[in-house]
N, C-alpha and C positions, 0 to 999 in steps of 0.2 A: 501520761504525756500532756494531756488538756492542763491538768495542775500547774505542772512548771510552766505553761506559755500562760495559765492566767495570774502565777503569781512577779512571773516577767512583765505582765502589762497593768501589774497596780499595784507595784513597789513605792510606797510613801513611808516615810518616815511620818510618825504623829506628830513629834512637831513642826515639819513643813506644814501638815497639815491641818495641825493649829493658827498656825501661822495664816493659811489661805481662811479658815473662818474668820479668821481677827477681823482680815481684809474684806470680807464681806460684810460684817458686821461694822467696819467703820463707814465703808461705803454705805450704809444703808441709814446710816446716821451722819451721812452726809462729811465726813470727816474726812477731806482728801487725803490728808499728811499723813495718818496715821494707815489710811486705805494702802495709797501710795507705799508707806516704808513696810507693812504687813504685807503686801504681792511679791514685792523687790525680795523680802525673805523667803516666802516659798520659792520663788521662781530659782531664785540661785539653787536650790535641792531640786527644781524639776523644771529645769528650764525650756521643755516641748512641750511646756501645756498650754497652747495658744489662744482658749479661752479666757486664761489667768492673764496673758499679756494683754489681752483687747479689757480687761479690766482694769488691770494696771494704766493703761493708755488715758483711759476716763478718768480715774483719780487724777493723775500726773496733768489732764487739760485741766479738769477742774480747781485743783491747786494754782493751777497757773505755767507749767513748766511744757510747753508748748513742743521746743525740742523733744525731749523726755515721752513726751507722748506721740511725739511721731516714731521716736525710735520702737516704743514698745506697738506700735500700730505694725509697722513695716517688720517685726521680726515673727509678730502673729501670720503674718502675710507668709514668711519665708518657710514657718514650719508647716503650710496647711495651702498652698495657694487655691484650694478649689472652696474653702470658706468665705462665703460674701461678707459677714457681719465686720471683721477687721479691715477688708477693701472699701467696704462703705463708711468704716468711722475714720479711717486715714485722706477717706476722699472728703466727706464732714471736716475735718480738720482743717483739710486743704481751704473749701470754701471759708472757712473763720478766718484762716492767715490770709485772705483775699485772694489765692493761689488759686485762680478761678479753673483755667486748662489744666492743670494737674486732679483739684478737683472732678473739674470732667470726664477723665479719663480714668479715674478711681470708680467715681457713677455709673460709668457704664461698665467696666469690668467687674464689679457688682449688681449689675443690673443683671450681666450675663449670665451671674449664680444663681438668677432667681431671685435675688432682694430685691421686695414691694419699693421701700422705701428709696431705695438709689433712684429708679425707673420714674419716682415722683418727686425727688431732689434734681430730675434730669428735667421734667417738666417745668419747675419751675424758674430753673435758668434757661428757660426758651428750648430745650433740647427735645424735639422728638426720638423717644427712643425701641428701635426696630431691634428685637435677636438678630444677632451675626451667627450664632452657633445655637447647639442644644448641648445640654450638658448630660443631657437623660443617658447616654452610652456610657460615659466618662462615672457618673455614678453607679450606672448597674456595674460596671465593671470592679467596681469599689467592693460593693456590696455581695457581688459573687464570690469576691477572693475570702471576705471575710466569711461567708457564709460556708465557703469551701472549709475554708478554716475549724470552723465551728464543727463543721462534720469530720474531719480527721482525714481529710483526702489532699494531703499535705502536697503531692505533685499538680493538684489541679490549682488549688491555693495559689503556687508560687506560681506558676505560670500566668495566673490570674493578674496578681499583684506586678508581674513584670512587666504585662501589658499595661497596666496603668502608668507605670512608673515612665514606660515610655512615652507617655502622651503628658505627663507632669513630673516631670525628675524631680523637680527639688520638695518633691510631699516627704517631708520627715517623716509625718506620722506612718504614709506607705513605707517608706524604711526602716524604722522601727519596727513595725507590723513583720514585714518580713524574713527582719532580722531573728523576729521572736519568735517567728512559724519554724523557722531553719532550725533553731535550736531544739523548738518541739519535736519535730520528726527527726533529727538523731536520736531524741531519746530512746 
């Protein structure tokens, strides 16, 4: 049963996944364009890997293609919203396009994940910034389902994950997750 839920959660094709080293590898050599069109190729074969998009993001600013990287900020955002690092580089963005209040309000919803750097990007636009919430539940709750998971106690899993899912619906990755627990325990 474990098998088929782990080979459901790292289904790549090698050359998507050529594809995302390329992207690293231009990225690293500083090479937007080529960064840029190597993500855009994996992404299309694994379009929920919302690390890949907050990379794609940075090539596509850096290139210059401003829209392009906010899209791929905001769709990092849509598969993963408890991830600060994409809430804080789409709020980074925001401050470049001078988008100061949108900015803002990226900072501190990344602030709230716990990213250092938003909480001292909030600083330096004048922004004192206090937690409104803790996140610490929201994550154990993550990490229980998984850990459920992991152990093969497939009813505690989903219950787990459902709890979550109620407090952040639109977590693809929690759906995905779940989707591939479900299939595990019929097996």
């Amino acid at each position: 049963m474990m098998k088929k839920f782990m080979r459901a959660m790292k289904r790549r094709s090698r050359p998507a996944w050529k594809k995302r080293l390329a992207g690293d590898a231009a990225r690293n050599a500083q090479d937007w364009h080529t960064a840029a069109e190597a993500y855009g190729d994996y992404l299309s074969r694994n379009p929920n890997d919302w690390a890949i998009w907050v990379q794609c993001g940075h090539a596509l600013r850096e290139k210059g293609d401003m829209a392009g990287a906010e899209r791929a900020y905001r769709r990092a955002i849509e598969i993963d919203q408890i991830q600060a690092d994409p809430i804080f580089w789409l709020g980074d963005l925001m401050k470049r396009l001078s988008r100061r209040e949108e900015a803002i309000d990226f900072y501190r919803r990344s602030a709230s994940l716990g990213h250092e750097m938003a909480i001292g990007e909030l600083r330096t636009l004048g922004i004192e910034y206090k937690p409104a919430i803790s996140i610490s539940s929201l994550l154990r709750t993550l990490l229980d389902a998984q850990a459920a998971r992991d152990m093969h106690r497939w009813s505690e899993a989903e219950k787990l994950y459902l709890a979550y899912l109620q407090r952040v619906p639109e977590s693809v990755q929690a759906k995905d997750e779940l989707a591939a627990l479900r299939l595990a325990a019929r097996s």
